[in-house]
PDB file of N, CA, C and O in Angstrom, chain B, residues numbered from 101:
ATOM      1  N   UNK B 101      55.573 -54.512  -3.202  1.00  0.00           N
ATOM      2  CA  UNK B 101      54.683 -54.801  -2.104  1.00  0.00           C
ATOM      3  C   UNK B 101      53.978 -56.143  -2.307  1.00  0.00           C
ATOM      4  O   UNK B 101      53.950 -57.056  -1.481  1.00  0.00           O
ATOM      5  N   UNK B 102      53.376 -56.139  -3.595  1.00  0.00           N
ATOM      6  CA  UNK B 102      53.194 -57.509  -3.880  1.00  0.00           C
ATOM      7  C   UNK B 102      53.837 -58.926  -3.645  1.00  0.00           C
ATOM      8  O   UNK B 102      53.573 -59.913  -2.959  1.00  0.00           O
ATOM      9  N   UNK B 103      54.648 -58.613  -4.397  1.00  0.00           N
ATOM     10  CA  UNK B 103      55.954 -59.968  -4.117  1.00  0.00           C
ATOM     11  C   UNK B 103      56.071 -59.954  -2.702  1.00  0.00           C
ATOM     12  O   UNK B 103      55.968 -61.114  -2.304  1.00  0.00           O
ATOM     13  N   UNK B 104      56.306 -58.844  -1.394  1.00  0.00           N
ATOM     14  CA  UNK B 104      56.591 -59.408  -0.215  1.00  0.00           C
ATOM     15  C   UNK B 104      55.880 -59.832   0.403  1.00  0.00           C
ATOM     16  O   UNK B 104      56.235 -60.776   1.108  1.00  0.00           O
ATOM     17  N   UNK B 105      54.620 -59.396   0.457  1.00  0.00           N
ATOM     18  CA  UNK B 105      53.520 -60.520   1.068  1.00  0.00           C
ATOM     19  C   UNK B 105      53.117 -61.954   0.596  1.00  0.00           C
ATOM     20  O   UNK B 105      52.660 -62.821   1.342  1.00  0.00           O
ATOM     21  N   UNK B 106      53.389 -62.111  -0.984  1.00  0.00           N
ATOM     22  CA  UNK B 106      53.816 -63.692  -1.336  1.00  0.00           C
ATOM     23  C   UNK B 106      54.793 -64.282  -0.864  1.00  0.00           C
ATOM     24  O   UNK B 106      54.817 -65.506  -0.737  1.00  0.00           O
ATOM     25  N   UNK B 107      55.966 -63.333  -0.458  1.00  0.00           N
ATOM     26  CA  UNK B 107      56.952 -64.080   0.196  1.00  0.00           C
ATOM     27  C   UNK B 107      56.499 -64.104   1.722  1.00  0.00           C
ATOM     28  O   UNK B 107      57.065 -64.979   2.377  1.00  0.00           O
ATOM     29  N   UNK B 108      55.785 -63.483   2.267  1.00  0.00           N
ATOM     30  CA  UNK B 108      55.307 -64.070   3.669  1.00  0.00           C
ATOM     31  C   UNK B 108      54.436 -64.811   3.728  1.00  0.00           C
ATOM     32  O   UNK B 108      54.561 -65.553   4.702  1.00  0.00           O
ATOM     33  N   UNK B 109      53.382 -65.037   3.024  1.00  0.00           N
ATOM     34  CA  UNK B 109      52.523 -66.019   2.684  1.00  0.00           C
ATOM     35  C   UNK B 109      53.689 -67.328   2.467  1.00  0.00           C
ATOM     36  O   UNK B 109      53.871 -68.060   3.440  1.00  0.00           O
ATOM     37  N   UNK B 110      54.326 -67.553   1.409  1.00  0.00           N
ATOM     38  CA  UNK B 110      55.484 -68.792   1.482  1.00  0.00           C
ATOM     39  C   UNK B 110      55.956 -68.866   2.616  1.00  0.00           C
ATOM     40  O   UNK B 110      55.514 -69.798   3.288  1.00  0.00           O
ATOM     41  N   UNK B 111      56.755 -68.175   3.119  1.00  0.00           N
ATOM     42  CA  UNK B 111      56.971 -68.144   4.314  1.00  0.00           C
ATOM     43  C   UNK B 111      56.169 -69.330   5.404  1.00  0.00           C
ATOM     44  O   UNK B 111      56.511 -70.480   5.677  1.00  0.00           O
ATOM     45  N   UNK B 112      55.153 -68.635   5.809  1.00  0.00           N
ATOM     46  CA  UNK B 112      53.931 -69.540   6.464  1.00  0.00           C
ATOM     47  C   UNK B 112      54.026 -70.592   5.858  1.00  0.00           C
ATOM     48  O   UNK B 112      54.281 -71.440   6.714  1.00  0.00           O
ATOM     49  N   UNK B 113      53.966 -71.128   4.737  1.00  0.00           N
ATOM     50  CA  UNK B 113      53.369 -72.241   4.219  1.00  0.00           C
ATOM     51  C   UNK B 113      55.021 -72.938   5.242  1.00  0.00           C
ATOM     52  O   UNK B 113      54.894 -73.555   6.299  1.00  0.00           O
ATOM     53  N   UNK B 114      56.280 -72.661   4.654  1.00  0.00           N
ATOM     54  CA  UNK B 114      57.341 -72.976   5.113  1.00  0.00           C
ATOM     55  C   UNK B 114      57.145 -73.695   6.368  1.00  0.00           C
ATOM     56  O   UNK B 114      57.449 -74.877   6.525  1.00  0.00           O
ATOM     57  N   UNK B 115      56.490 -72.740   7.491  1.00  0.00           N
ATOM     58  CA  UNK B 115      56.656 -73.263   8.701  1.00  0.00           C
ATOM     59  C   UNK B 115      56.047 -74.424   9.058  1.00  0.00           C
ATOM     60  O   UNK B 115      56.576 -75.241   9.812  1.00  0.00           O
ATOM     61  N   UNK B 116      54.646 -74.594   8.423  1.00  0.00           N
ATOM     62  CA  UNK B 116      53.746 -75.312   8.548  1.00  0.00           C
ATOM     63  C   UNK B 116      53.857 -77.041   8.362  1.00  0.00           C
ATOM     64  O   UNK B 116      54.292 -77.647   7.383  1.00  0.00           O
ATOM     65  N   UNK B 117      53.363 -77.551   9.523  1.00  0.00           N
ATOM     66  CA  UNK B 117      54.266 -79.033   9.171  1.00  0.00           C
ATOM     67  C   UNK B 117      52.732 -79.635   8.307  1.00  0.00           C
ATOM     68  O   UNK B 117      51.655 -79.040   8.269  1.00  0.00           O
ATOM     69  N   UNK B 118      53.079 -81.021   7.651  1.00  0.00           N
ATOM     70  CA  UNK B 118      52.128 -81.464   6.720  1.00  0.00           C
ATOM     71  C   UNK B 118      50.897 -81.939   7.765  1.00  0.00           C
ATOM     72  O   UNK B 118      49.913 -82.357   7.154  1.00  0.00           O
ATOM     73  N   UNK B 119      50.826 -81.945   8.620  1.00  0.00           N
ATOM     74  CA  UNK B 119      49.617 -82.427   9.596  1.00  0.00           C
ATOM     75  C   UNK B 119      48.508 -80.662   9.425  1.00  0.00           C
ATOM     76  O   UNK B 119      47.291 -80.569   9.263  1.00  0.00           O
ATOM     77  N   UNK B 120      49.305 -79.800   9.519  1.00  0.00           N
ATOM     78  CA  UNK B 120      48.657 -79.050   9.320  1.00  0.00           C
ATOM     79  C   UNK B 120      47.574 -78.827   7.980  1.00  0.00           C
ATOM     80  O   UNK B 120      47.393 -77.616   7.849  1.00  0.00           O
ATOM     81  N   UNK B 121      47.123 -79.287   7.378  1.00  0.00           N
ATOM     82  CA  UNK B 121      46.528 -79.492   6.147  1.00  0.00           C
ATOM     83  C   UNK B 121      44.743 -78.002   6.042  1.00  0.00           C
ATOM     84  O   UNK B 121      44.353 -77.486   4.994  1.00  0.00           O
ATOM     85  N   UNK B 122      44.389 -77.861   6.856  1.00  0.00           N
ATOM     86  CA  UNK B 122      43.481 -76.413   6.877  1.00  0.00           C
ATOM     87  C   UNK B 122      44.511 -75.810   6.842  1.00  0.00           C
ATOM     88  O   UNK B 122      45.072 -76.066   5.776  1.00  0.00           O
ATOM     89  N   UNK B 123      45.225 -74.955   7.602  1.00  0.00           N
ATOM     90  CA  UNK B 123      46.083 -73.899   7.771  1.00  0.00           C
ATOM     91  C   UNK B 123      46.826 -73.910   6.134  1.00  0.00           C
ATOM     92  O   UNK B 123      46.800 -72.952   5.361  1.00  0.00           O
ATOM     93  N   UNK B 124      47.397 -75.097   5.898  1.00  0.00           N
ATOM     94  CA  UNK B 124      48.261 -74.980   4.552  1.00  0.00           C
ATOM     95  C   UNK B 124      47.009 -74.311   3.662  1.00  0.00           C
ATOM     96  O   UNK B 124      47.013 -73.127   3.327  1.00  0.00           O
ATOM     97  N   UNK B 125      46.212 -75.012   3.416  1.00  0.00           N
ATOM     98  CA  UNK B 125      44.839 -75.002   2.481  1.00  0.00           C
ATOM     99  C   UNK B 125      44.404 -73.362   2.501  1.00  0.00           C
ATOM    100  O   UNK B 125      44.328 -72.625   1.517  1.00  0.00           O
ATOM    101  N   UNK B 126      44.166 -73.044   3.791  1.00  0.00           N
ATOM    102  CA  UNK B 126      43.890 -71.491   3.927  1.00  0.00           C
ATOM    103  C   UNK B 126      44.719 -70.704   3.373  1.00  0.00           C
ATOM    104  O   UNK B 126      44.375 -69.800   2.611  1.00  0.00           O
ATOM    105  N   UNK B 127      46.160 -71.017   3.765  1.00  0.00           N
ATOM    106  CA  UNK B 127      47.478 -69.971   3.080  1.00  0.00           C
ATOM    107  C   UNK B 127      47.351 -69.620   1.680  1.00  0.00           C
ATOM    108  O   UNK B 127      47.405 -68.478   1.226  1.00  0.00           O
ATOM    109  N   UNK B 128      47.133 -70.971   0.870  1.00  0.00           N
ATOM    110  CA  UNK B 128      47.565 -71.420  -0.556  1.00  0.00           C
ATOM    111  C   UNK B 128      45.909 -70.313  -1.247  1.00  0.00           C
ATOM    112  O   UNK B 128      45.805 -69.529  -2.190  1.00  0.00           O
ATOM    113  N   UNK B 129      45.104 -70.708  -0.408  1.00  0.00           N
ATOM    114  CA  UNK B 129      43.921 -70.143  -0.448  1.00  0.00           C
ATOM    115  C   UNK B 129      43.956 -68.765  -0.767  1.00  0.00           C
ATOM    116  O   UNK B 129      43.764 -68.353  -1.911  1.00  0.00           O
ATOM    117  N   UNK B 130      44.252 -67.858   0.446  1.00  0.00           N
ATOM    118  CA  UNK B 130      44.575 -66.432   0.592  1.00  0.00           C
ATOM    119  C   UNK B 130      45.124 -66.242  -0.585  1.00  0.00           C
ATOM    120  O   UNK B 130      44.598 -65.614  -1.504  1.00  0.00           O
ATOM    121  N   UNK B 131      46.454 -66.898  -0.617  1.00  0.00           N
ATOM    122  CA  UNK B 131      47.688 -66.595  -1.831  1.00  0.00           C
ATOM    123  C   UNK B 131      47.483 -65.936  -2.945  1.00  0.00           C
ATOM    124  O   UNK B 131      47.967 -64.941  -3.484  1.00  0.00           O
ATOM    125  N   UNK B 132      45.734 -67.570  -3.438  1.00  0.00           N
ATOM    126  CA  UNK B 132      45.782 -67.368  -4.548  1.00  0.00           C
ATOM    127  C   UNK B 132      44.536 -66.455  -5.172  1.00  0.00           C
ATOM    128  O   UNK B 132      44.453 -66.010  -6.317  1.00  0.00           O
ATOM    129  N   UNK B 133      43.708 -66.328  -4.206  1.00  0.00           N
ATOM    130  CA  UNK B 133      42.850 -64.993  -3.973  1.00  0.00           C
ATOM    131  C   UNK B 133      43.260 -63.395  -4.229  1.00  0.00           C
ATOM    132  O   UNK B 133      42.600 -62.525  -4.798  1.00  0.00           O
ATOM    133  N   UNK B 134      44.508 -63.316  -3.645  1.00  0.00           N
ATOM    134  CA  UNK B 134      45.175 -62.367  -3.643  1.00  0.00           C
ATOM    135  C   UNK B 134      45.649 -62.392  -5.147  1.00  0.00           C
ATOM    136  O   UNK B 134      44.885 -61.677  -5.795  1.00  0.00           O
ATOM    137  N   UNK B 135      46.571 -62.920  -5.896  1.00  0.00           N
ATOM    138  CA  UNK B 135      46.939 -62.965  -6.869  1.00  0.00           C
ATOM    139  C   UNK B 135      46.073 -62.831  -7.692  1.00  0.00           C
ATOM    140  O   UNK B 135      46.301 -61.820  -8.356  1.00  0.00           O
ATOM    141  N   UNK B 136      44.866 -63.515  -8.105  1.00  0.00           N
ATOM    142  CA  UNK B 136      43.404 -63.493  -8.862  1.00  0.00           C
ATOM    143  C   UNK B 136      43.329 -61.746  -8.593  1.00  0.00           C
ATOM    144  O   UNK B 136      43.613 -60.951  -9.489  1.00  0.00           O
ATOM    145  N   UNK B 137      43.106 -61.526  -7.876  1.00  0.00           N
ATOM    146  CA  UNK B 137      42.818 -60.008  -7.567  1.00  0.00           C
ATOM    147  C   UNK B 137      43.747 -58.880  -7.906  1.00  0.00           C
ATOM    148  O   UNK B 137      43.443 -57.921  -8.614  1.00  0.00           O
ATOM    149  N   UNK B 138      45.209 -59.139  -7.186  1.00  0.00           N
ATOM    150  CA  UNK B 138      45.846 -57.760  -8.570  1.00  0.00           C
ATOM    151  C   UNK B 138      45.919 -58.240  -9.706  1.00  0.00           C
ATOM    152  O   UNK B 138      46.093 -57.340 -10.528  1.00  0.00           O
ATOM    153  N   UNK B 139      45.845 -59.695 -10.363  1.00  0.00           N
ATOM    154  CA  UNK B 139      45.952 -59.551 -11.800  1.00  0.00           C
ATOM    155  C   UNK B 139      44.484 -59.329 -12.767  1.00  0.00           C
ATOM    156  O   UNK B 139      44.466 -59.158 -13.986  1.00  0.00           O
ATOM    157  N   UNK B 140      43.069 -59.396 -11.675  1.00  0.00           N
ATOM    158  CA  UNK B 140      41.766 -58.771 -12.354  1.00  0.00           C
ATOM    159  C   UNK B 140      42.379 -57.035 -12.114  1.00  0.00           C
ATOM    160  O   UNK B 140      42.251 -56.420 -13.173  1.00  0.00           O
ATOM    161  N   UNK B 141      42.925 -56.256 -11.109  1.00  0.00           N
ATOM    162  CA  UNK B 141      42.941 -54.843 -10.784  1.00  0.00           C
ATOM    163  C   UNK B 141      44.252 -54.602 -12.207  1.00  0.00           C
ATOM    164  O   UNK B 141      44.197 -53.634 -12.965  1.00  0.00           O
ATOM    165  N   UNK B 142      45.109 -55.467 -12.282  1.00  0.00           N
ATOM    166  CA  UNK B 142      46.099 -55.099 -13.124  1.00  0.00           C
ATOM    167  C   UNK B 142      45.001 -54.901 -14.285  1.00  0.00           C
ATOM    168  O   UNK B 142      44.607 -53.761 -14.529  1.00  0.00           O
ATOM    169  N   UNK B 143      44.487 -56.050 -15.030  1.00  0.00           N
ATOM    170  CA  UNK B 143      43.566 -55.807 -16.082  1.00  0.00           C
ATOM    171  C   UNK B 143      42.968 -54.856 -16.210  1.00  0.00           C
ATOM    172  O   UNK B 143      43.317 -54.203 -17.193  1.00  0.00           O
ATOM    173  N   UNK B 144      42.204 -54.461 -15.658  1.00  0.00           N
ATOM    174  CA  UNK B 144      41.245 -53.431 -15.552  1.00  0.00           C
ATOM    175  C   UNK B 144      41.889 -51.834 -15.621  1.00  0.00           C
ATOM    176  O   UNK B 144      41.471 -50.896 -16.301  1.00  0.00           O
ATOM    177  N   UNK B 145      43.078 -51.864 -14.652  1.00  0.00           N
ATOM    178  CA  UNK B 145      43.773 -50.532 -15.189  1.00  0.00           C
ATOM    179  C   UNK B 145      44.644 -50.547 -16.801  1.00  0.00           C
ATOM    180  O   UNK B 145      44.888 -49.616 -17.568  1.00  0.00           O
ATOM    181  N   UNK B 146      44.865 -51.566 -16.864  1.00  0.00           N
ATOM    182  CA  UNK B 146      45.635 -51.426 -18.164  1.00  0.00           C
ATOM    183  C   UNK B 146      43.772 -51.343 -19.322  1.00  0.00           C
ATOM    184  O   UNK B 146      43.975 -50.784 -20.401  1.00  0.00           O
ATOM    185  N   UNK B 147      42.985 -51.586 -19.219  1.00  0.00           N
ATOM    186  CA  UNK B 147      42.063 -51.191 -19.896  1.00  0.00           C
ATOM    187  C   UNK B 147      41.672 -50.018 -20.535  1.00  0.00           C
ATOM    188  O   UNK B 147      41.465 -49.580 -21.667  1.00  0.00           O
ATOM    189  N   UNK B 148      41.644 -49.532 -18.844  1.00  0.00           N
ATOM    190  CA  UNK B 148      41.209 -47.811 -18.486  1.00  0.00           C
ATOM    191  C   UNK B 148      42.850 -47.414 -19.386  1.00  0.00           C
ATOM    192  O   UNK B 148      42.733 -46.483 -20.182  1.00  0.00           O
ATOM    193  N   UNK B 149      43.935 -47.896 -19.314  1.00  0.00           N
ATOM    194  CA  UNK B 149      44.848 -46.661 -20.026  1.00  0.00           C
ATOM    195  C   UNK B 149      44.483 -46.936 -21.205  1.00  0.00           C
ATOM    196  O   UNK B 149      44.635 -45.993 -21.982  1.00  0.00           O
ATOM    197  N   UNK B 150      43.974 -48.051 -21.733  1.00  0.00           N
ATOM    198  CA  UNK B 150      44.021 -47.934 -23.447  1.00  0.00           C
ATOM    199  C   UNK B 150      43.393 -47.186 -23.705  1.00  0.00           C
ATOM    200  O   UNK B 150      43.795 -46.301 -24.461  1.00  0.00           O
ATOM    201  N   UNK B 151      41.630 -47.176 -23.018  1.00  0.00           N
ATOM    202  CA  UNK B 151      40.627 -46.063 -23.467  1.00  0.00           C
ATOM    203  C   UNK B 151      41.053 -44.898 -23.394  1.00  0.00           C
ATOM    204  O   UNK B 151      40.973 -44.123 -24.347  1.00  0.00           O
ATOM    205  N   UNK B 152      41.554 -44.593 -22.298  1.00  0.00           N
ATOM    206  CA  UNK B 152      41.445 -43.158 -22.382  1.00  0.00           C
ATOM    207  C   UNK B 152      42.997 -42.588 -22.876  1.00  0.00           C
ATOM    208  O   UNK B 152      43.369 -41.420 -22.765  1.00  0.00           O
ATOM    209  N   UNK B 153      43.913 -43.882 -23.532  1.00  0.00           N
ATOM    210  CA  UNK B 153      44.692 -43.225 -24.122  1.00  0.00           C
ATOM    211  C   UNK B 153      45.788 -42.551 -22.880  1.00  0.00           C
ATOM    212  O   UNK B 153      46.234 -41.424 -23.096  1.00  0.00           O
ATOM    213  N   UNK B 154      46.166 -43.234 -21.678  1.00  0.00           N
ATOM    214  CA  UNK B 154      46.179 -42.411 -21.104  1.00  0.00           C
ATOM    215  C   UNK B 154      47.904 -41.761 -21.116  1.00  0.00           C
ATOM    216  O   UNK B 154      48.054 -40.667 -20.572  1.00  0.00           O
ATOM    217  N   UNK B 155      49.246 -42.496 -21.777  1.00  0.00           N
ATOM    218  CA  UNK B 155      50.425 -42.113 -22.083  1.00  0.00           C
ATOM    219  C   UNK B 155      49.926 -40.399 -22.865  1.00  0.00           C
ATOM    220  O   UNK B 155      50.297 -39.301 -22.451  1.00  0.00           O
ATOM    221  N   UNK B 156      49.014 -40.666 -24.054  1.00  0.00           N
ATOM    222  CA  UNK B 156      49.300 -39.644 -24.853  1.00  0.00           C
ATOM    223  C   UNK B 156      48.219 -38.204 -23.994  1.00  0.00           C
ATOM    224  O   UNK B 156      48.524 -37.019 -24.129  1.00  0.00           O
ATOM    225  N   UNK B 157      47.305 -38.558 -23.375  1.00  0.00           N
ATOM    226  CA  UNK B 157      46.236 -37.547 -22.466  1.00  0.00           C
ATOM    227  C   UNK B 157      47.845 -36.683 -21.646  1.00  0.00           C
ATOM    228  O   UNK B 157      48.256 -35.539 -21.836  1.00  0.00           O
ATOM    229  N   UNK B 158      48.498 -37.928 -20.622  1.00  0.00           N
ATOM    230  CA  UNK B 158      49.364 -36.967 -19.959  1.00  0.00           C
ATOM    231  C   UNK B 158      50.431 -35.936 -20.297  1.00  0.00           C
ATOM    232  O   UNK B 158      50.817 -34.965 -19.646  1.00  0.00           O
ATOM    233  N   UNK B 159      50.932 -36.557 -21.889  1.00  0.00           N
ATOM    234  CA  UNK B 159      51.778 -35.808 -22.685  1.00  0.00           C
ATOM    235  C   UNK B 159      50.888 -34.332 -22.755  1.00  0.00           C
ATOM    236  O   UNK B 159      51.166 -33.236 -22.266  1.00  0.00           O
ATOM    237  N   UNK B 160      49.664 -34.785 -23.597  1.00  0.00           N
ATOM    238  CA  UNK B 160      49.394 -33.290 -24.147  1.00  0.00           C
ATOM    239  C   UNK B 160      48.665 -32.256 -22.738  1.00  0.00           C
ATOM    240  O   UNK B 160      48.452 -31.044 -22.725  1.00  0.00           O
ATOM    241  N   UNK B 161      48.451 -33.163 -21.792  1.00  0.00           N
ATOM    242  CA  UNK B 161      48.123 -32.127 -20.314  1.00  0.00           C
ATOM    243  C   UNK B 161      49.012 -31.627 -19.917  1.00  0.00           C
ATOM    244  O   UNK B 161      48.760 -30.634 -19.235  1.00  0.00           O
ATOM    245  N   UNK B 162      51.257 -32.178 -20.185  1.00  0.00           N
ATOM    246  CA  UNK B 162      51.787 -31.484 -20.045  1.00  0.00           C
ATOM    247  C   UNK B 162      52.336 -30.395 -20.711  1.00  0.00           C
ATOM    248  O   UNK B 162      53.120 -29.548 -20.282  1.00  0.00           O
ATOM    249  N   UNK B 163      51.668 -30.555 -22.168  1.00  0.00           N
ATOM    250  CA  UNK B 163      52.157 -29.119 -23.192  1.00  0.00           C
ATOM    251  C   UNK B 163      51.257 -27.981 -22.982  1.00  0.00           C
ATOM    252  O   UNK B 163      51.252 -26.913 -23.595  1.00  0.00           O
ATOM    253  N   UNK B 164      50.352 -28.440 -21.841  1.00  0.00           N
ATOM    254  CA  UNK B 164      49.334 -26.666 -22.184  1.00  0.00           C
ATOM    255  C   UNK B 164      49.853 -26.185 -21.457  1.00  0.00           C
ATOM    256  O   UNK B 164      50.373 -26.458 -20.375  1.00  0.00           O
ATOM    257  N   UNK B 165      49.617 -24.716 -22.568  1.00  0.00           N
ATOM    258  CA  UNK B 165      50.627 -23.399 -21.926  1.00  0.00           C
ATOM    259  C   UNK B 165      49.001 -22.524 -21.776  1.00  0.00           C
ATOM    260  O   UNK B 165      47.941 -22.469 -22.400  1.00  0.00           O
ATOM    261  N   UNK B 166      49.669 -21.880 -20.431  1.00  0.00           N
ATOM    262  CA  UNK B 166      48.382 -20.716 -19.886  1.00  0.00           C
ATOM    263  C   UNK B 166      49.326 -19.712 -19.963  1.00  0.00           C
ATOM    264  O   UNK B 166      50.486 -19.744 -19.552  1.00  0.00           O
ATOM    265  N   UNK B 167      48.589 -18.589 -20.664  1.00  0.00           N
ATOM    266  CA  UNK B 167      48.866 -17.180 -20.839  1.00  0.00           C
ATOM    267  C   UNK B 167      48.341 -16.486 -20.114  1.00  0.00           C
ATOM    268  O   UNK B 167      48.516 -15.270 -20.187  1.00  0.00           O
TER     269      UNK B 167
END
């Protein structure tokens, strides 16, 4: 999902002739806003799995046995 909205964002930039210089500026803008942002959300979840461990939490939530 990521990658295709960078590729529509390029896209735009594509169409855009060089007179256009706001519009380019805004695109490149968005782009790179966007990117800044899942790679702070990427960070932040890969955080949360270290703390809480979270590969080995789901393993042992799938070994409990209820009697």
């Amino acid at each position: 999902m990521k990658i295709e909205i960078i590729r529509k964002l390029d896209m735009l930039l594509d169409l855009q002739n060089e007179s256009n210089t706001y519009q380019i500026a805004l695109i490149n803008s968005i782009k790179q806003d966007l990117i800044n942002e899942w790679n702070a959300s990427d960070n932040y979840a890969q955080q949360i799995r270290q703390v809480l461990d979270m590969d080995n939490t789901y393993d042992l939530l799938n070994n409990i046995k209820i009697r």
